[in-house]
N, CA, C and O atoms as a GROMACS GRO file, in nm:
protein
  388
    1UNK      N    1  -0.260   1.826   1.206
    1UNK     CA    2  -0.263   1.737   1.093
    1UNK      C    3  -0.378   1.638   1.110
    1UNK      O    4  -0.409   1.601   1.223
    2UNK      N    5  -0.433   1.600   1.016
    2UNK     CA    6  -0.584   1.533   0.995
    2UNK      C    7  -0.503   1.409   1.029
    2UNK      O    8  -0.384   1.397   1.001
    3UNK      N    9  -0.586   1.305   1.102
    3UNK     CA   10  -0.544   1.190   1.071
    3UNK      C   11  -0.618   1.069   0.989
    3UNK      O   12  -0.587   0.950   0.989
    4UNK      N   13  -0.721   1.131   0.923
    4UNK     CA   14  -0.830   1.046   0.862
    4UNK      C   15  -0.801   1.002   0.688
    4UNK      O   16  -0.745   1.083   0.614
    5UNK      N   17  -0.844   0.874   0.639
    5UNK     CA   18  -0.873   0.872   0.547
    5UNK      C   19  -1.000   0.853   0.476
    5UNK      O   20  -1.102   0.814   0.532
    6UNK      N   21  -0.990   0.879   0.361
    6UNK     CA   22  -1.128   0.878   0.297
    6UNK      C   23  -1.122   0.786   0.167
    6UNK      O   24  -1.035   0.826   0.090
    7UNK      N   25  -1.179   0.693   0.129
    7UNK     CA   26  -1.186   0.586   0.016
    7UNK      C   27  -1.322   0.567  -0.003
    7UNK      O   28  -1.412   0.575   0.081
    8UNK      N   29  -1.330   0.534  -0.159
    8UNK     CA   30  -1.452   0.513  -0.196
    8UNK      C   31  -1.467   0.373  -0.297
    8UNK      O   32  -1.397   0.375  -0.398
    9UNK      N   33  -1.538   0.275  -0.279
    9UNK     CA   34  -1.570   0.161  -0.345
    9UNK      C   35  -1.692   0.109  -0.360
    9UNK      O   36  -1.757   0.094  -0.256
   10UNK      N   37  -1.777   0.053  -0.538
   10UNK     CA   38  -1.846   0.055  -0.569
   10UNK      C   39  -1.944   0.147  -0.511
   10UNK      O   40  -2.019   0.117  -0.418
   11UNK      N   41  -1.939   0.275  -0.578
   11UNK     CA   42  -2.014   0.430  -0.545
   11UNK      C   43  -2.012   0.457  -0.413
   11UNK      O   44  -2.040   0.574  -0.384
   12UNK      N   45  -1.980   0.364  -0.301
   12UNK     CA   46  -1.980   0.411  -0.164
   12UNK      C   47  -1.842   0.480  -0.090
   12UNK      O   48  -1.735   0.426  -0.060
   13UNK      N   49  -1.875   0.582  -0.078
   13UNK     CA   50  -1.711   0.622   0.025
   13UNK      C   51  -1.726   0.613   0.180
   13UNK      O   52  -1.829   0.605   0.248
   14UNK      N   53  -1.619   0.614   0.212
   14UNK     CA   54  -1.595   0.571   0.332
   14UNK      C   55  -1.438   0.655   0.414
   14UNK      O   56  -1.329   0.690   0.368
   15UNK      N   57  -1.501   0.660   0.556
   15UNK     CA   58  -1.397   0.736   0.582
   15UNK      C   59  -1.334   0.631   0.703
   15UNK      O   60  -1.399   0.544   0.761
   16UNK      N   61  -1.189   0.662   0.722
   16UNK     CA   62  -1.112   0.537   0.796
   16UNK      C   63  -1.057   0.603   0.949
   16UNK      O   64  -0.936   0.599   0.970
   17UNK      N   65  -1.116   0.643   1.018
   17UNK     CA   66  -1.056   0.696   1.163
   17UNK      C   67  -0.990   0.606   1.239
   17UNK      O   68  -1.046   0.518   1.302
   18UNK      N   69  -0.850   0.627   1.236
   18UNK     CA   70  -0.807   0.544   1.352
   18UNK      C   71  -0.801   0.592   1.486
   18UNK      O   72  -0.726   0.690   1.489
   19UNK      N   73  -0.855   0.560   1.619
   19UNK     CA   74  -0.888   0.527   1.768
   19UNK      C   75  -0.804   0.592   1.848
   19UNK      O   76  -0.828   0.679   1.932
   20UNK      N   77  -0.645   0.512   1.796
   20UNK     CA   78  -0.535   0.611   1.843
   20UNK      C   79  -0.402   0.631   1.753
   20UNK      O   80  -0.388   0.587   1.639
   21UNK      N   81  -0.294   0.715   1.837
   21UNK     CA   82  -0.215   0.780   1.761
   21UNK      C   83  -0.120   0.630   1.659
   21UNK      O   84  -0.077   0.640   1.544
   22UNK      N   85  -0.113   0.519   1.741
   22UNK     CA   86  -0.024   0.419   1.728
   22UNK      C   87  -0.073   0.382   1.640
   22UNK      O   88   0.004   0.378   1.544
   23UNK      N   89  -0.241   0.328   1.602
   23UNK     CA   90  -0.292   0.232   1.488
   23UNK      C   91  -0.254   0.303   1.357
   23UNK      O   92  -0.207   0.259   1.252
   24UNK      N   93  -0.299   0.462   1.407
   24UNK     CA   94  -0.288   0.583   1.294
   24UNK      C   95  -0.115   0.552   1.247
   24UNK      O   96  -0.120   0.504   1.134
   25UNK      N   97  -0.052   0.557   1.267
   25UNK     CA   98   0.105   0.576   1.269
   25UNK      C   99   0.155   0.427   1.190
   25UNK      O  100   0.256   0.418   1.119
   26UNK      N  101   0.069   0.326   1.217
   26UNK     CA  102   0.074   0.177   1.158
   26UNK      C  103  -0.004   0.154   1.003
   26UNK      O  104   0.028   0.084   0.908
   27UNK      N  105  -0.122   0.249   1.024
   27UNK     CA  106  -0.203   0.280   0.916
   27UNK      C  107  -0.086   0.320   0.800
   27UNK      O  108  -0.047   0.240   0.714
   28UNK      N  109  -0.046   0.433   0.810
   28UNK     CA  110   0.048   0.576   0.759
   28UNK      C  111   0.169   0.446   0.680
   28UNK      O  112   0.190   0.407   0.566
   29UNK      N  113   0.216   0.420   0.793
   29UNK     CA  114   0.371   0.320   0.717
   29UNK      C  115   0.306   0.227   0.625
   29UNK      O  116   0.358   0.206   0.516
   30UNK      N  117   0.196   0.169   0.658
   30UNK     CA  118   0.174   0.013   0.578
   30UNK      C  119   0.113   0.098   0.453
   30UNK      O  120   0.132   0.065   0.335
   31UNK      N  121   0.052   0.192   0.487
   31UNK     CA  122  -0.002   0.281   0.337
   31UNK      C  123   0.129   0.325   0.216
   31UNK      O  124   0.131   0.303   0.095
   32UNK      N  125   0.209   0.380   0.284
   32UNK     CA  126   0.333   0.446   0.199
   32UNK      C  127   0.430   0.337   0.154
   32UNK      O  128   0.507   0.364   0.061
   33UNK      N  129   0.436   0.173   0.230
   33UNK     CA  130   0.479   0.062   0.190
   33UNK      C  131   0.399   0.017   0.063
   33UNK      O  132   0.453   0.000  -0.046
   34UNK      N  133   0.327   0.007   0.076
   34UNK     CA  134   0.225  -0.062  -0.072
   34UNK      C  135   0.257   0.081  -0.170
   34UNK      O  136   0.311   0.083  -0.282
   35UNK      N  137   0.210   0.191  -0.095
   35UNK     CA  138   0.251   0.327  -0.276
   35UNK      C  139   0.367   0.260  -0.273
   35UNK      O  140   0.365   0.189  -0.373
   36UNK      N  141   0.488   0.238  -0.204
   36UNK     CA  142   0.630   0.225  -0.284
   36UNK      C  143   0.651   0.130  -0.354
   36UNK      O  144   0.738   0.134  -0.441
   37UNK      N  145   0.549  -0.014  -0.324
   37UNK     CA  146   0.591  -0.138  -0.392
   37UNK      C  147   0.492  -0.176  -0.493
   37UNK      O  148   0.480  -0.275  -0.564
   38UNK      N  149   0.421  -0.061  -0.478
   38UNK     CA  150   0.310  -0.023  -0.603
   38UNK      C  151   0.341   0.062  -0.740
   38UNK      O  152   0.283   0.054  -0.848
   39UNK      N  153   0.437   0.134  -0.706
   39UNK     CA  154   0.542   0.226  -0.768
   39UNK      C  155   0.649   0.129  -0.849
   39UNK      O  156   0.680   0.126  -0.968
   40UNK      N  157   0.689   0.054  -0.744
   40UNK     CA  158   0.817  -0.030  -0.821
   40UNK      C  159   0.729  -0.154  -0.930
   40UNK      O  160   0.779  -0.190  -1.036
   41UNK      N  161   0.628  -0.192  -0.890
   41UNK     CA  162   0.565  -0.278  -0.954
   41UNK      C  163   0.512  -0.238  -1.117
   41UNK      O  164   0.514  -0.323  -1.206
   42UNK      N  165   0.454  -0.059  -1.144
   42UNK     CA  166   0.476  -0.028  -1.232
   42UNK      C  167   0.567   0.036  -1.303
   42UNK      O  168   0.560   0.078  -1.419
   43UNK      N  169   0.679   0.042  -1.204
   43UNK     CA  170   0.816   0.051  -1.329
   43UNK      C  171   0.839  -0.103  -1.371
   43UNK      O  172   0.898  -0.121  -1.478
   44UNK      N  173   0.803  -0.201  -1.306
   44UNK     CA  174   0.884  -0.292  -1.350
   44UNK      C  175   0.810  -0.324  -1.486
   44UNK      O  176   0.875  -0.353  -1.587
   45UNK      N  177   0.691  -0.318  -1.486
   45UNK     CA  178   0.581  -0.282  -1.609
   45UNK      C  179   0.633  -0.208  -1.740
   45UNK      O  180   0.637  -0.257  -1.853
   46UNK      N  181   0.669  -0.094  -1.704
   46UNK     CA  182   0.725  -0.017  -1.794
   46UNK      C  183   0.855  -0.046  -1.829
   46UNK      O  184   0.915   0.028  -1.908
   47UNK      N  185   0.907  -0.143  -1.782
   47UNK     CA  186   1.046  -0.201  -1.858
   47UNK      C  187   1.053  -0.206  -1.998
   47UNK      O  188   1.144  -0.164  -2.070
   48UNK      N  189   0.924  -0.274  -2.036
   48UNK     CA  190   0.947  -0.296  -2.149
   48UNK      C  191   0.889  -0.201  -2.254
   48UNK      O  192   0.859  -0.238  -2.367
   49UNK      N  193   0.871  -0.039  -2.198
   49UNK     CA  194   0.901   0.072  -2.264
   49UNK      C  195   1.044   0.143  -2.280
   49UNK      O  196   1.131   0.157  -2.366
   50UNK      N  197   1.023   0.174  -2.164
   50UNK     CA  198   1.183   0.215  -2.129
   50UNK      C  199   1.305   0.143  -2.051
   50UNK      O  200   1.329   0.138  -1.930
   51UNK      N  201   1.364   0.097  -2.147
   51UNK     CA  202   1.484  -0.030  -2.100
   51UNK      C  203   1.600   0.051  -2.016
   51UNK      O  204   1.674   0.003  -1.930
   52UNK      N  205   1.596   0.168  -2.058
   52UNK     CA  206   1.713   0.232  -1.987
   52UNK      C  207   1.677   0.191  -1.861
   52UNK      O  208   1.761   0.110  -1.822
   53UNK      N  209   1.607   0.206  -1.793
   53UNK     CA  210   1.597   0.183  -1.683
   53UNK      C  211   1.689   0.064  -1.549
   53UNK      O  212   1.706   0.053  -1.427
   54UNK      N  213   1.721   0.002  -1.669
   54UNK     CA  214   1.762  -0.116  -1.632
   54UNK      C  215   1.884  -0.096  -1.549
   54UNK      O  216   1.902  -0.153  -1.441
   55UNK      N  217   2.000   0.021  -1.624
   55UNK     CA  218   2.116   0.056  -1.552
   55UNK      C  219   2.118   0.122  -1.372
   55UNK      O  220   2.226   0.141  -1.316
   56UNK      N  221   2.012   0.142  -1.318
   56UNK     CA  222   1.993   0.189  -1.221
   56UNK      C  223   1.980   0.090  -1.141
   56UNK      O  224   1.884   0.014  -1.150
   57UNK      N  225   2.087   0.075  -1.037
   57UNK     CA  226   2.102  -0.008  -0.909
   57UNK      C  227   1.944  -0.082  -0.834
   57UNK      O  228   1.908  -0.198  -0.815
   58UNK      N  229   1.901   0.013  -0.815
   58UNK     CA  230   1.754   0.031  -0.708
   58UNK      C  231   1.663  -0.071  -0.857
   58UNK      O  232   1.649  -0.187  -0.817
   59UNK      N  233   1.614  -0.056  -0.982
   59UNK     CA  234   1.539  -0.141  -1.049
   59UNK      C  235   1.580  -0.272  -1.058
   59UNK      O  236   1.690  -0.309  -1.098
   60UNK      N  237   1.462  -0.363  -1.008
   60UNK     CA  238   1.476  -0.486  -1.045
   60UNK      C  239   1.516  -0.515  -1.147
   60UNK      O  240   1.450  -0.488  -1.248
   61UNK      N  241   1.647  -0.583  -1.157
   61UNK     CA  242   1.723  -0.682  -1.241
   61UNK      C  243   1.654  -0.837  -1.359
   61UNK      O  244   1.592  -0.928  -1.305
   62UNK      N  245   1.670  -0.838  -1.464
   62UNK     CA  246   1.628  -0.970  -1.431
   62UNK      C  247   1.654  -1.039  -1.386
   62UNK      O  248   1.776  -1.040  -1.366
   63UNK      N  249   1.566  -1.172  -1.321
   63UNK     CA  250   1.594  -1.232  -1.219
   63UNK      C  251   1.529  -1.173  -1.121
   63UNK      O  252   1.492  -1.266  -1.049
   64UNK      N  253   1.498  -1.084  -1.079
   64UNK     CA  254   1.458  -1.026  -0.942
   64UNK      C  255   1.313  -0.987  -0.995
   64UNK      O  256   1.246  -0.925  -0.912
   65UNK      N  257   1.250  -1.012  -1.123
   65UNK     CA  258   1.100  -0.931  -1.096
   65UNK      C  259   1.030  -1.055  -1.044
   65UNK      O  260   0.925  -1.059  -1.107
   66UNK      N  261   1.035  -1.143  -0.974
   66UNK     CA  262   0.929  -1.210  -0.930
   66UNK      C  263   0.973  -1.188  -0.782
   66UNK      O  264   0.912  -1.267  -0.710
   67UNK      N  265   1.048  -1.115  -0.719
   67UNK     CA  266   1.107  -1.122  -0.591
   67UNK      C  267   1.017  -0.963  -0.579
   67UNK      O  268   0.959  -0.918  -0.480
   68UNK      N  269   1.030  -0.906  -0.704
   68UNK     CA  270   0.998  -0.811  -0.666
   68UNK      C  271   0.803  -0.800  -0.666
   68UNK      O  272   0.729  -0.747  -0.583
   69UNK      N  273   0.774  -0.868  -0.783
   69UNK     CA  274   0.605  -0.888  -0.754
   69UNK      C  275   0.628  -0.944  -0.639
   69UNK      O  276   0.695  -0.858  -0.583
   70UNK      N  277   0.613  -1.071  -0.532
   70UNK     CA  278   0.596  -1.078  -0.439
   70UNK      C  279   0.577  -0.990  -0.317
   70UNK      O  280   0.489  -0.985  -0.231
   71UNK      N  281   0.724  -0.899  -0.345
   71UNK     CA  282   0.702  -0.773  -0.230
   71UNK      C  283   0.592  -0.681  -0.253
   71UNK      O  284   0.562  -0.602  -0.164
   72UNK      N  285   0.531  -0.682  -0.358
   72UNK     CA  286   0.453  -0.608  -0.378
   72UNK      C  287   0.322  -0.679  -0.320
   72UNK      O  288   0.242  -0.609  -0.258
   73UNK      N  289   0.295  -0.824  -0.339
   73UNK     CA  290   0.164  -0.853  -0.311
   73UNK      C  291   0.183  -0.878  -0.141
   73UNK      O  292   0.089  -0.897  -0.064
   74UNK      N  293   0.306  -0.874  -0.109
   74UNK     CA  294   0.308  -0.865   0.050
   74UNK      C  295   0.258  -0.713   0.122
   74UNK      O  296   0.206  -0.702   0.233
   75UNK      N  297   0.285  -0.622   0.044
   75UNK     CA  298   0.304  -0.551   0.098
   75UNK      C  299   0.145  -0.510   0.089
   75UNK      O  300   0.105  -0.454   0.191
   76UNK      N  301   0.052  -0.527  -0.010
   76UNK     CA  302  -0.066  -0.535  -0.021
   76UNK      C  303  -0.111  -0.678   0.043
   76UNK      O  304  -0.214  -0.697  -0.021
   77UNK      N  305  -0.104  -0.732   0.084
   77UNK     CA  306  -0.166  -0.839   0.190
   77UNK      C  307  -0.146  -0.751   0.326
   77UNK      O  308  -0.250  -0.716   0.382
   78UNK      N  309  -0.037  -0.718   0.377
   78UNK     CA  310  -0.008  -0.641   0.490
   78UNK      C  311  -0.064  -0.569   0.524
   78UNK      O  312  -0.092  -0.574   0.643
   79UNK      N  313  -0.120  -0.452   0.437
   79UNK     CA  314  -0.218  -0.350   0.492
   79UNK      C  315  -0.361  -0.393   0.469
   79UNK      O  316  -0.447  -0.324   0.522
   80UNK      N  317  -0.398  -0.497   0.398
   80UNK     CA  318  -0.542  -0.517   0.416
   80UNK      C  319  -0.527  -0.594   0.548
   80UNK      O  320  -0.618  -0.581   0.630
   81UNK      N  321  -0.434  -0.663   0.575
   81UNK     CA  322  -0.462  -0.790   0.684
   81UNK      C  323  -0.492  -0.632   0.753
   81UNK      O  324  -0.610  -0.596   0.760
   82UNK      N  325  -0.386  -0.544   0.803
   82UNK     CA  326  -0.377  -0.472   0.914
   82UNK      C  327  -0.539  -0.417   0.946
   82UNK      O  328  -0.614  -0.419   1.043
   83UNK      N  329  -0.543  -0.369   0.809
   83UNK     CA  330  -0.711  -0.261   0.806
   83UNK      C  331  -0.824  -0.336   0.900
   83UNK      O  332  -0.904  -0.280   0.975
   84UNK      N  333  -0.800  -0.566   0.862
   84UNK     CA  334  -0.887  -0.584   0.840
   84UNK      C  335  -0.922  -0.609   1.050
   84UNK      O  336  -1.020  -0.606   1.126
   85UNK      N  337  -0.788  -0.631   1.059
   85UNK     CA  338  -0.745  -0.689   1.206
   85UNK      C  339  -0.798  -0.554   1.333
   85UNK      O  340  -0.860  -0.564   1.439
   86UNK      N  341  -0.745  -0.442   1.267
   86UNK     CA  342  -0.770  -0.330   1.313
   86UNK      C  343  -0.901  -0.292   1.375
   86UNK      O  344  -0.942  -0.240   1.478
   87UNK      N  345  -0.969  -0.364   1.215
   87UNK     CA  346  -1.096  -0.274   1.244
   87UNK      C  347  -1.177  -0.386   1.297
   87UNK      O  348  -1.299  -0.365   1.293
   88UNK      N  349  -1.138  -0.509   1.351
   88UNK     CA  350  -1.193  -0.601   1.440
   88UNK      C  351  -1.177  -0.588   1.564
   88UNK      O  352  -1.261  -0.621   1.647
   89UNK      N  353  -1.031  -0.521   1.597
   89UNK     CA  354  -1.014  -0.485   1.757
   89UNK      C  355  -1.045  -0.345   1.812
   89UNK      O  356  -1.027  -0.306   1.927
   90UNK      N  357  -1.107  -0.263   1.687
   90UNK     CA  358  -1.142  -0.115   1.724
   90UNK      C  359  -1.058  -0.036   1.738
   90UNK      O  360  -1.086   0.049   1.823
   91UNK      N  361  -0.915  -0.021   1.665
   91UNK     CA  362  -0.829   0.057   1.648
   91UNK      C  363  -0.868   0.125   1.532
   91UNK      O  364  -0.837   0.243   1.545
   92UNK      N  365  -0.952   0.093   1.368
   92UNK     CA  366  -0.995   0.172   1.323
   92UNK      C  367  -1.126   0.175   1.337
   92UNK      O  368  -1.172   0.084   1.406
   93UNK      N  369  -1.203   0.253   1.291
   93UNK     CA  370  -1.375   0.293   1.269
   93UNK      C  371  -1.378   0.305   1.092
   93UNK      O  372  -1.294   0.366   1.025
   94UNK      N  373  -1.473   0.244   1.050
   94UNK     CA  374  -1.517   0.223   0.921
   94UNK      C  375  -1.638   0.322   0.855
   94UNK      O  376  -1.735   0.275   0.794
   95UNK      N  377  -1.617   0.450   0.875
   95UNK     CA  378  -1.779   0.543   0.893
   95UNK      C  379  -1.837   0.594   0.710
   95UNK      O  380  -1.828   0.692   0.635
   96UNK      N  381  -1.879   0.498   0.710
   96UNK     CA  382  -1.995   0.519   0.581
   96UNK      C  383  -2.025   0.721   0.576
   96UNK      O  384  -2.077   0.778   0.672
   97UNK      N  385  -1.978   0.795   0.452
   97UNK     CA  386  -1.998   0.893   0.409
   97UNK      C  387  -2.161   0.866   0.330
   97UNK      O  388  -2.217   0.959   0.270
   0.00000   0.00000   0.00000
């Protein structure tokens, strides 16, 4: 299994190697944390298409969408801090494509 990623910003891509298996494995969780609270952030968006939604345990309630934006901008603070910390102590490599 590859352990690399590849991102691209303002026309430049970039590929993200992490050093070892642990940073890689820290990378992986904090990545699939932000898709999930990135996910919940645009259902909570789409509430006000589809209201059904509302009956389902797991969707923020009202009352809870600002508990729930927060987790979301945590969870996106979290992996940039990590990327940014990472790639200061040389757990990732930043390699210009």
């Amino acid at each position: 299994m590859e352990s690399t990623m590849t991102a691209s910003t303002n026309g430049s891509s970039w590929q993200i190697e992490p050093s070892n298996a642990i940073a890689g494995i820290i990378l992986t969780v904090l990545f699939f944390y932000v898709f999930f609270r990135h996910f919940m952030f645009v259902l909570m968006i789409m509430d006000l298409v589809v209201g059904w939604l509302r009956k389902f345990r797991w969707f923020p309630k009202e009352g809870k969408r600002t508990k729930a934006f927060i987790h979301w901008v945590i969870a996106w603070a979290l992996l940039v801090g990590y990327m940014i910390g990472a790639g200061a102590a040389g757990w990732l490599d930043f390699v210009p494509q």
